[in-house]
BAMI-617176 format. One record per atom (N, C-alpha, C): residue number from 1; x, z, y. Coordinates in nm, 2 decimals. Atoms other than C-alpha are relative to their C-alpha. Last residue first. Layout:
N
+-----+--------+--------+--------+
|  nr |     c1 |     c3 |     c2 |
+-----+--------+--------+--------+
| NUM |      X |      Z |      Y |
...
+-----+--------+--------+--------+
This chain:
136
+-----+--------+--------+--------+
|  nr |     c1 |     c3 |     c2 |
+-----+--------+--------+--------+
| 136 |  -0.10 |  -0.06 |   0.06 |
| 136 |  -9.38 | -31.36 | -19.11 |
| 136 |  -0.04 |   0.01 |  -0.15 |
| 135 |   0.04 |   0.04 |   0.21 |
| 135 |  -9.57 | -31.60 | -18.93 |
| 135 |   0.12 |   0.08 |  -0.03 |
| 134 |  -0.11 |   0.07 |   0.11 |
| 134 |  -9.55 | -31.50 | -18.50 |
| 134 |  -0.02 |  -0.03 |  -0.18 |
| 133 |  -0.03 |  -0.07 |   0.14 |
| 133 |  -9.82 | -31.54 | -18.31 |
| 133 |   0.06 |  -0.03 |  -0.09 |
| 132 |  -0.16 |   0.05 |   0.15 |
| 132 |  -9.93 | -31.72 | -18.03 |
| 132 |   0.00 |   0.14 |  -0.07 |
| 131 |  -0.01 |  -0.15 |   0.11 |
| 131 | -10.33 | -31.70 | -17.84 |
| 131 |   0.15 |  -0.09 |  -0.07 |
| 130 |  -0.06 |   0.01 |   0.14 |
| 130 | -10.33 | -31.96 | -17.54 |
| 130 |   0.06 |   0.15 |  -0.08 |
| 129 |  -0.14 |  -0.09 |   0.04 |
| 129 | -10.53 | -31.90 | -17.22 |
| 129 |   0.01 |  -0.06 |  -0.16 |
| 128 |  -0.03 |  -0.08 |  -0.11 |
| 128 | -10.83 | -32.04 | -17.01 |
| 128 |   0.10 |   0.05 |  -0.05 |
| 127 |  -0.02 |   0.03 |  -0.14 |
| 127 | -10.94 | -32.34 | -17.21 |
| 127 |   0.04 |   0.08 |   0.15 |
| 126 |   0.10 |   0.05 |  -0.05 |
| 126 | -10.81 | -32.30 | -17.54 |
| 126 |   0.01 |  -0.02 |   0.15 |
| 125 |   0.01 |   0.01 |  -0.12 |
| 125 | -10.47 | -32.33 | -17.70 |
| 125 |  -0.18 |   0.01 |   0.04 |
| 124 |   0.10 |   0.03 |  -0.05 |
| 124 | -10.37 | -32.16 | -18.00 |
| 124 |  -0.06 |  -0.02 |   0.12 |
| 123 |   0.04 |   0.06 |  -0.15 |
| 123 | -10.05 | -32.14 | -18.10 |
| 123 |  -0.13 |  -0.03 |   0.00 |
| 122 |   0.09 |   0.06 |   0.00 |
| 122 |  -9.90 | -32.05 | -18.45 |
| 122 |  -0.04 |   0.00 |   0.16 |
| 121 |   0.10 |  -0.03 |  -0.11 |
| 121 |  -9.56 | -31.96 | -18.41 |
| 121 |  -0.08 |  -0.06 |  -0.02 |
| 120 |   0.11 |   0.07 |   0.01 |
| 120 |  -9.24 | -32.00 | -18.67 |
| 120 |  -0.11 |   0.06 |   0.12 |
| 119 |   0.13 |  -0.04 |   0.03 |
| 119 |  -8.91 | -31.82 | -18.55 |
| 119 |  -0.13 |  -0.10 |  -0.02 |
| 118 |   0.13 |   0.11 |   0.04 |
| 118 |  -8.59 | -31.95 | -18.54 |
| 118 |  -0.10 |   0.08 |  -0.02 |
| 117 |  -0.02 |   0.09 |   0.10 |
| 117 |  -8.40 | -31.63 | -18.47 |
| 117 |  -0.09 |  -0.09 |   0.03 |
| 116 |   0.12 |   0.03 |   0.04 |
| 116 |  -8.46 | -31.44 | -18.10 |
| 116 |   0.04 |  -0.11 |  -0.12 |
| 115 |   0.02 |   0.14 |   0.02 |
| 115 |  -8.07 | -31.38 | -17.96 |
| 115 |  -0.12 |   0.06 |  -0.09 |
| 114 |   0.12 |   0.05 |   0.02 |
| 114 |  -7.93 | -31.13 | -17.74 |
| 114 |  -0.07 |  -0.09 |  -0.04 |
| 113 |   0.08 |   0.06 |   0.00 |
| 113 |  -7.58 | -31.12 | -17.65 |
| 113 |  -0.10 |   0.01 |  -0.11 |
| 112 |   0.09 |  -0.02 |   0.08 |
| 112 |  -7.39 | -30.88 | -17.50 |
| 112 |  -0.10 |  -0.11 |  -0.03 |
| 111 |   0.02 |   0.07 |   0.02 |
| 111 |  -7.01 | -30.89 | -17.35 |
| 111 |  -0.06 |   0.01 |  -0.11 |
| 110 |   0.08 |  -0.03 |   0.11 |
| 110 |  -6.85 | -30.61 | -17.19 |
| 110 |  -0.10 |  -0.14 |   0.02 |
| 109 |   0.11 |   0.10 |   0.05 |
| 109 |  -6.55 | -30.57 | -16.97 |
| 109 |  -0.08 |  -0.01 |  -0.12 |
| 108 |   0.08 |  -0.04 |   0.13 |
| 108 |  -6.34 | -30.28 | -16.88 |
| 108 |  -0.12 |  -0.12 |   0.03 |
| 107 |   0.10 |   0.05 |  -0.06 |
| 107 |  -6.06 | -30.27 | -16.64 |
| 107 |  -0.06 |  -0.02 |  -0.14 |
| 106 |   0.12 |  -0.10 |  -0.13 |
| 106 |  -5.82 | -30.01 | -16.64 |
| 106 |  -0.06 |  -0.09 |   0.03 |
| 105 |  -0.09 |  -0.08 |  -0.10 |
| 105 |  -5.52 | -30.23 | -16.80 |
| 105 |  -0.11 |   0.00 |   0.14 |
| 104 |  -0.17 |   0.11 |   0.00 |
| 104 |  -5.72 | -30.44 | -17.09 |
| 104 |   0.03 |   0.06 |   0.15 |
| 103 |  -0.04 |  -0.11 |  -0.09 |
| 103 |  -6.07 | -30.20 | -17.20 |
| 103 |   0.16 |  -0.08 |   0.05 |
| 102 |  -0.16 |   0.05 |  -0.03 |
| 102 |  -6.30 | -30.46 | -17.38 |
| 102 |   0.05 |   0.07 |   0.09 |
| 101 |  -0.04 |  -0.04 |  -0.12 |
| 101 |  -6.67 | -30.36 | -17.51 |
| 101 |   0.15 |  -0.01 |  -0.04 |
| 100 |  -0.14 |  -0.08 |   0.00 |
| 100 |  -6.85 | -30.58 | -17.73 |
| 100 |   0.07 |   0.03 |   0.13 |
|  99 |  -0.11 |  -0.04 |  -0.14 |
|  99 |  -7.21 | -30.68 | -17.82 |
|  99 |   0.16 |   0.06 |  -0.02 |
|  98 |  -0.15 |  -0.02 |   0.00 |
|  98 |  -7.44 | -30.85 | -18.06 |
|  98 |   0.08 |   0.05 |   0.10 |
|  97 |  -0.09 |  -0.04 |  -0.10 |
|  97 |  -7.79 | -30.78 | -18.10 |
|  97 |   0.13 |  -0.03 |  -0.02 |
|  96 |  -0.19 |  -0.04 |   0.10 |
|  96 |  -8.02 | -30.96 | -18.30 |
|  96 |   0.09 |   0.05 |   0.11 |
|  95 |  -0.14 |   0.14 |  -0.03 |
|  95 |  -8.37 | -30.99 | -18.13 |
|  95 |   0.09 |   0.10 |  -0.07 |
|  94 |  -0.13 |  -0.08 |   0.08 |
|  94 |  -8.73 | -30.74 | -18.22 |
|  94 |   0.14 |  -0.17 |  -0.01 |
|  93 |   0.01 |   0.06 |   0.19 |
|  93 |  -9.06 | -30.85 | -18.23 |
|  93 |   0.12 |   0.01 |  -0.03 |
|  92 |   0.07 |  -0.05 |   0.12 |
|  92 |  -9.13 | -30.63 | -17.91 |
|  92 |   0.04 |  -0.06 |  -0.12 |
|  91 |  -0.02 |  -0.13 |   0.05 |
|  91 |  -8.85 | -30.77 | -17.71 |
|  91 |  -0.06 |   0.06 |  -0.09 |
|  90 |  -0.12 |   0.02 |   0.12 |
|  90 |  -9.00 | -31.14 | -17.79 |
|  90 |   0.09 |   0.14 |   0.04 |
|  89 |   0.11 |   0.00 |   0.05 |
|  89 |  -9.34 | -30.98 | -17.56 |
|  89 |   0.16 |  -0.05 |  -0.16 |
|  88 |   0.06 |  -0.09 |   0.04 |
|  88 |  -9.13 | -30.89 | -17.31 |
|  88 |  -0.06 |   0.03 |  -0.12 |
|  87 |  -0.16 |  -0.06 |   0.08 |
|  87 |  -8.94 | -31.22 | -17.27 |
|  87 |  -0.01 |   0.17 |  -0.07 |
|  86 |  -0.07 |   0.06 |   0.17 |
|  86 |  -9.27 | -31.39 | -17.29 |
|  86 |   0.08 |   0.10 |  -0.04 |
|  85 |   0.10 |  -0.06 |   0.08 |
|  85 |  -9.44 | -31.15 | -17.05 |
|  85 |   0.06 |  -0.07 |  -0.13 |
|  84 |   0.02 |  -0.12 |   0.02 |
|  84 |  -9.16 | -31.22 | -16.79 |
|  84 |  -0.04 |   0.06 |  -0.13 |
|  83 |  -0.12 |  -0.05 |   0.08 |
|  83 |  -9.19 | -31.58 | -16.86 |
|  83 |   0.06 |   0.13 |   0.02 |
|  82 |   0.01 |  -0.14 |   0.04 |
|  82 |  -9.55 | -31.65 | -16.78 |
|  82 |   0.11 |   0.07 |  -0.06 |
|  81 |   0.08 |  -0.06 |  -0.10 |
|  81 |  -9.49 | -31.97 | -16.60 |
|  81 |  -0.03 |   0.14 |  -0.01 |
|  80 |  -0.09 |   0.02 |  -0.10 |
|  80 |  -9.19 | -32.06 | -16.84 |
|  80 |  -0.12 |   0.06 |   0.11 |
|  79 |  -0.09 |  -0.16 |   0.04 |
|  79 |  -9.43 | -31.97 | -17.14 |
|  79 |   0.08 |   0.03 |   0.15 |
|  78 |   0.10 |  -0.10 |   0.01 |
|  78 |  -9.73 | -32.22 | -17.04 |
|  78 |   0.12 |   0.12 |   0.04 |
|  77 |   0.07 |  -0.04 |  -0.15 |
|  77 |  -9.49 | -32.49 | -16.92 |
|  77 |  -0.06 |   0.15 |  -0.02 |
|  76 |  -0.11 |  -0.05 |  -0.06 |
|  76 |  -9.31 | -32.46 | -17.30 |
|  76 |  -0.06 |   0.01 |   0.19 |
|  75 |  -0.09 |  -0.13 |   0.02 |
|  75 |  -9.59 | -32.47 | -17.45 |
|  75 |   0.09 |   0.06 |   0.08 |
|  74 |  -0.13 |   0.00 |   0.08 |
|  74 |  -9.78 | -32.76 | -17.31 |
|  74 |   0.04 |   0.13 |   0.04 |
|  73 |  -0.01 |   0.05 |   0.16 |
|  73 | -10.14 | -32.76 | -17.30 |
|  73 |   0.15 |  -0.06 |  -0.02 |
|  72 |  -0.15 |   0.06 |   0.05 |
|  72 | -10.22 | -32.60 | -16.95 |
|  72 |   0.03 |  -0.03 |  -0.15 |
|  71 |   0.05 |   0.12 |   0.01 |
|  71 | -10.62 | -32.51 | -16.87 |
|  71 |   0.16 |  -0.07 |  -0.04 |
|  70 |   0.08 |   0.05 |  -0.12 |
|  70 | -10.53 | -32.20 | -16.64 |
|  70 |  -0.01 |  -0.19 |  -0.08 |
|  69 |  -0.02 |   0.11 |  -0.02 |
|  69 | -10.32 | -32.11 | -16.92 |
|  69 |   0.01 |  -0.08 |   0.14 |
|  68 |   0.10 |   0.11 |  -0.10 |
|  68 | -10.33 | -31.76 | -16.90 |
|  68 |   0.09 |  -0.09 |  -0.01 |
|  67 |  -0.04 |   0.08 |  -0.13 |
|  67 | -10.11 | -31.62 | -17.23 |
|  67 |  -0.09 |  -0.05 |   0.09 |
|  66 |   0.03 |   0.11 |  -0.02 |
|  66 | -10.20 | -31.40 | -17.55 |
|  66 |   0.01 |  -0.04 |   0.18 |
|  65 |   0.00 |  -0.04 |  -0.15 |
|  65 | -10.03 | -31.22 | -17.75 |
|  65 |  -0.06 |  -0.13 |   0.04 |
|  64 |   0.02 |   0.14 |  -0.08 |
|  64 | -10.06 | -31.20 | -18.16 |
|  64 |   0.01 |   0.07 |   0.18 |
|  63 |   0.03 |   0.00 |  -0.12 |
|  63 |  -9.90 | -30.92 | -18.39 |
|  63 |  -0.03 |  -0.13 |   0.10 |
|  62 |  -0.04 |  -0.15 |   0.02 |
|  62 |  -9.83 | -31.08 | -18.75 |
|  62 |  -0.07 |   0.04 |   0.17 |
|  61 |   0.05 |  -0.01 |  -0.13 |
|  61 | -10.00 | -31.42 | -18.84 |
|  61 |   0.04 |   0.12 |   0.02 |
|  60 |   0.09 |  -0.01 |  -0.08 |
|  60 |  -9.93 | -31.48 | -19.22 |
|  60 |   0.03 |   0.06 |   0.14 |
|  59 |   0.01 |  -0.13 |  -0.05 |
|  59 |  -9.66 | -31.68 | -19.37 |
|  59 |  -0.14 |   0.06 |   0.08 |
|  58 |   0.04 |  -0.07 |   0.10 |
|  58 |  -9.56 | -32.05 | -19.48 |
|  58 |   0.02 |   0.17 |   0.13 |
|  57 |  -0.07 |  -0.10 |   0.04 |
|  57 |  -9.50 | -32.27 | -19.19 |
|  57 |  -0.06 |   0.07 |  -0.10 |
|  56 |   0.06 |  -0.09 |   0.00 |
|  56 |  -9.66 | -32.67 | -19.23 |
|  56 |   0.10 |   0.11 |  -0.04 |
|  55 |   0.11 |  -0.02 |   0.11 |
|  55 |  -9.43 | -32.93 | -19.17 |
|  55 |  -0.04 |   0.14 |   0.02 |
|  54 |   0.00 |   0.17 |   0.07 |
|  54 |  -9.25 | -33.13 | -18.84 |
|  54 |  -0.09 |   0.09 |  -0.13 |
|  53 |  -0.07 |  -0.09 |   0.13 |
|  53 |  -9.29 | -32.75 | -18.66 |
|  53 |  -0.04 |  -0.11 |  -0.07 |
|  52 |   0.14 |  -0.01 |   0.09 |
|  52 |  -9.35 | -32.86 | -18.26 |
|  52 |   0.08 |  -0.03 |  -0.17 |
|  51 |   0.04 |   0.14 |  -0.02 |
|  51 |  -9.05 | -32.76 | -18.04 |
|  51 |  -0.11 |  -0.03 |  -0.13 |
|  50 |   0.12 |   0.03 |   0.13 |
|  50 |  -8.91 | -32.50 | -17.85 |
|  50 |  -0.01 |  -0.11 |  -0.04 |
|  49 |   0.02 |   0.09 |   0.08 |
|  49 |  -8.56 | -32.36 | -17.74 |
|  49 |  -0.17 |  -0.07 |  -0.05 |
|  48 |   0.09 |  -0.02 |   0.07 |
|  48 |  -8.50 | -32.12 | -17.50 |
|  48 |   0.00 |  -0.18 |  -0.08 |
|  47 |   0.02 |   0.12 |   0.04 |
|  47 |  -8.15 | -32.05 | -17.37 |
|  47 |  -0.14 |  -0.01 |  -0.06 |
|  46 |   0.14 |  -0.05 |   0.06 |
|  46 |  -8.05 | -31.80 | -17.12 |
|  46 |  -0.04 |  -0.14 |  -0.05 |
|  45 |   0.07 |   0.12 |   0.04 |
|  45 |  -7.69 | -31.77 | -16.98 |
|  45 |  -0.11 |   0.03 |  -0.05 |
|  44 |  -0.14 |   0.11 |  -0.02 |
|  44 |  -7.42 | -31.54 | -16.79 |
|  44 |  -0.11 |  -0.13 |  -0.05 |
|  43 |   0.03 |   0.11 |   0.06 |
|  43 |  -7.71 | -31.25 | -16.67 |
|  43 |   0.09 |  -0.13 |   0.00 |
|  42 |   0.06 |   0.12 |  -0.09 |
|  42 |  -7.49 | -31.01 | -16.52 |
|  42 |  -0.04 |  -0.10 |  -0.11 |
|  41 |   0.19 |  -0.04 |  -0.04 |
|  41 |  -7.40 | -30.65 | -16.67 |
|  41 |  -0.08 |  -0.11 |   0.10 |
|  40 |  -0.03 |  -0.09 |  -0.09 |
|  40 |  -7.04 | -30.76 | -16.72 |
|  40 |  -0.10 |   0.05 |   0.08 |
|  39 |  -0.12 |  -0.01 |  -0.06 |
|  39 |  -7.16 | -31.06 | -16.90 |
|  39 |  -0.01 |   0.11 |   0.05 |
|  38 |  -0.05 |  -0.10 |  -0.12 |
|  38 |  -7.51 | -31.06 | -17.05 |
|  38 |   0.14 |   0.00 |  -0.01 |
|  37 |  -0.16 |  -0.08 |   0.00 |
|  37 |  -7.58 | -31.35 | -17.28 |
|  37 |   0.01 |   0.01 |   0.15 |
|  36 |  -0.03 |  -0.02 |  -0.17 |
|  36 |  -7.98 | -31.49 | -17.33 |
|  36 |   0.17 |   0.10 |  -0.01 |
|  35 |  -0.14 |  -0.12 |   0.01 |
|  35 |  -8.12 | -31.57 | -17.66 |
|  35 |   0.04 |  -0.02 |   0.15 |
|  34 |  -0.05 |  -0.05 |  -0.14 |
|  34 |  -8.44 | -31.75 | -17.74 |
|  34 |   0.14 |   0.07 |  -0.06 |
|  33 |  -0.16 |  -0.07 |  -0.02 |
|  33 |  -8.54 | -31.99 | -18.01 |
|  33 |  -0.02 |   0.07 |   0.09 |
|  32 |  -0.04 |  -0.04 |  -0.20 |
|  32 |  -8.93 | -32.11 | -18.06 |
|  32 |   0.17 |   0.08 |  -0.07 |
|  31 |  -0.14 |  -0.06 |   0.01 |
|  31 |  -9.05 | -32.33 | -18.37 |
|  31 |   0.07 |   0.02 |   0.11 |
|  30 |  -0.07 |   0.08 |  -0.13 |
|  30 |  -9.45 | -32.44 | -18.27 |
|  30 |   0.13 |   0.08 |  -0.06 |
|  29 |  -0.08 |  -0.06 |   0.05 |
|  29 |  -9.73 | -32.46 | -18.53 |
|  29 |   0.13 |  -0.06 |   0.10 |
|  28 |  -0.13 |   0.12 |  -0.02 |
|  28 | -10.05 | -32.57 | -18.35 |
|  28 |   0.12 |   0.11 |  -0.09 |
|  27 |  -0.12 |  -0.08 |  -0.09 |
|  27 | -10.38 | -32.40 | -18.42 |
|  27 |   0.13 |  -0.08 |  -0.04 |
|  26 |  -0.03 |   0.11 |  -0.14 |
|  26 | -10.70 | -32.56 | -18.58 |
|  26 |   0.15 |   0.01 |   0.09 |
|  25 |  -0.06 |   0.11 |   0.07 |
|  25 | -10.64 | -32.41 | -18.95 |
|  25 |   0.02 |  -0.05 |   0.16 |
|  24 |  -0.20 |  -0.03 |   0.06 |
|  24 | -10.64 | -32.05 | -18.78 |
|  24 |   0.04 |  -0.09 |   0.00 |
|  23 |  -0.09 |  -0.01 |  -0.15 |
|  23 | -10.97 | -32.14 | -18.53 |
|  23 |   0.15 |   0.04 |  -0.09 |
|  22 |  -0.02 |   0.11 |  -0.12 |
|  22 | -11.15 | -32.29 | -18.85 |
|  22 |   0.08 |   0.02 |   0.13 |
|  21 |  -0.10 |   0.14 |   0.00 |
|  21 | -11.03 | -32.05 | -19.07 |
|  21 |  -0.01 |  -0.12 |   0.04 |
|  20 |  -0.07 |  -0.06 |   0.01 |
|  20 | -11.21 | -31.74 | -18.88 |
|  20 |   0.10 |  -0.17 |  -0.01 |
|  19 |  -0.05 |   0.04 |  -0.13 |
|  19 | -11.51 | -31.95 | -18.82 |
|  19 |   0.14 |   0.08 |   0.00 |
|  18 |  -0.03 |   0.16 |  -0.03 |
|  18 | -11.54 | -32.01 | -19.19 |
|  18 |   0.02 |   0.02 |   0.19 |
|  17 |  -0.14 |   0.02 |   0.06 |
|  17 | -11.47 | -31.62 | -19.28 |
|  17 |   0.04 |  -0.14 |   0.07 |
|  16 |  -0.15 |  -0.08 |  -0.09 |
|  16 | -11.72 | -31.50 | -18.99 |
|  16 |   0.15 |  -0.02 |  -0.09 |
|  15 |  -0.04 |   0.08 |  -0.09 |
|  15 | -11.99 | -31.74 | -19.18 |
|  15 |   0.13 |   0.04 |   0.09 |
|  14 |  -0.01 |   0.16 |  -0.03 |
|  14 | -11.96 | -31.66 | -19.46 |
|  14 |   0.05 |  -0.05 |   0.06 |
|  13 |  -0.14 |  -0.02 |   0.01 |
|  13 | -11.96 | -31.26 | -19.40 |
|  13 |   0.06 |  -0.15 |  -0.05 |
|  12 |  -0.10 |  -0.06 |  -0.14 |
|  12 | -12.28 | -31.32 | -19.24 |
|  12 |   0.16 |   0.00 |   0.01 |
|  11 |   0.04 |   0.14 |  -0.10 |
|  11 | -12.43 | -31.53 | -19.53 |
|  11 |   0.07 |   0.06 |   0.12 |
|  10 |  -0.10 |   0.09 |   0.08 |
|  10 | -12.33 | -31.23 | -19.80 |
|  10 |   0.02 |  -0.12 |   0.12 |
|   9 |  -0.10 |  -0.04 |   0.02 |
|   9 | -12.49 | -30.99 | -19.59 |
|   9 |   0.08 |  -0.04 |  -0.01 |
|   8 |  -0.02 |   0.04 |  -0.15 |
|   8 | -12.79 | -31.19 | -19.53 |
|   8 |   0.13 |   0.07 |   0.03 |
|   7 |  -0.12 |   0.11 |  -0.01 |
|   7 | -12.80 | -31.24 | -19.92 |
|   7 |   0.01 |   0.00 |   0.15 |
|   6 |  -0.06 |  -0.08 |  -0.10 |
|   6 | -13.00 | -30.90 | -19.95 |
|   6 |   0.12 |  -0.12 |   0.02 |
|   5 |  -0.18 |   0.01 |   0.06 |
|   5 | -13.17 | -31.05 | -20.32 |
|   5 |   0.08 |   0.11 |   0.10 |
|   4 |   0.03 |  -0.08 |   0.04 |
|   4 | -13.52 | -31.04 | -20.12 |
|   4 |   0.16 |   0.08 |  -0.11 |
|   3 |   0.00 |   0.00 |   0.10 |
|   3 | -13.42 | -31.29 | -19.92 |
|   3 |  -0.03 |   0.13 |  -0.06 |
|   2 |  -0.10 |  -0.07 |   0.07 |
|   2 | -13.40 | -31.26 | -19.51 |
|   2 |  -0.05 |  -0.01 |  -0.17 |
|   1 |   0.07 |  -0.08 |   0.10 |
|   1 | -13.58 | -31.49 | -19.30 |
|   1 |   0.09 |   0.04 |  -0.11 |
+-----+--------+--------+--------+
């Protein structure tokens, strides 16, 4: 039953704030690395780093993606099974480039590496897929 006031307005936007920060506060905070070094146009190494964030990150939630689980609740399983879409998905947010090209008697080598900073990540697992997102 609706008030004469018009408080059903007010009570809707309530409620869609408190389920909002119930699924933000519930979410895990995870500190992810990547970087990968190309040799002579050959994958030479690929390092990923994760691991859960000892204190709360400051920042808000920037672009989110989200992962099939199939019911999985570790991170680093989740990403490694969908690691195409990871590596894709940390192109979008943008890596540090470093590269150099070497020319020593008519042979030319080049050495590029790609690296993802410490980054913060909220995580959210449910039961068919996990929502991440970076905190910037």
């Amino acid at each position: 039953m609706r008030s004469r006031d018009g408080n059903r307005t007010f009570s809707l936007r309530l409620c869609s704030v408190i389920l909002f920060n119930s699924l933000a506060l519930n979410a895990s905070e995870f500190l992810i690395s990547y970087s990968y070094i190309v040799k002579d146009a050959t994958l030479y190494n690929e390092t990923l780093q994760i691991s859960k964030a000892m204190k709360k990150c400051s920042g808000t939630p920037q672009k989110s993606f989200i992962f099939d689980t199939d019911g999985e609740k570790d991170l680093k399983k989740v990403i490694s099974t969908n690691s195409e879409d990871f590596i894709d998905y940390v192109h979008r947010l943008g890596l540090h480039i470093n590269h150099n090209d070497k020319t020593k008697n008519s042979q030319r080598s080049s050495y590029t590496k790609l690296t993802l900073k410490t980054t913060c990540f909220k995580v959210d697992f449910n039961d068919n897929f996990a929502k991440i997102a970076p905190l910037k």
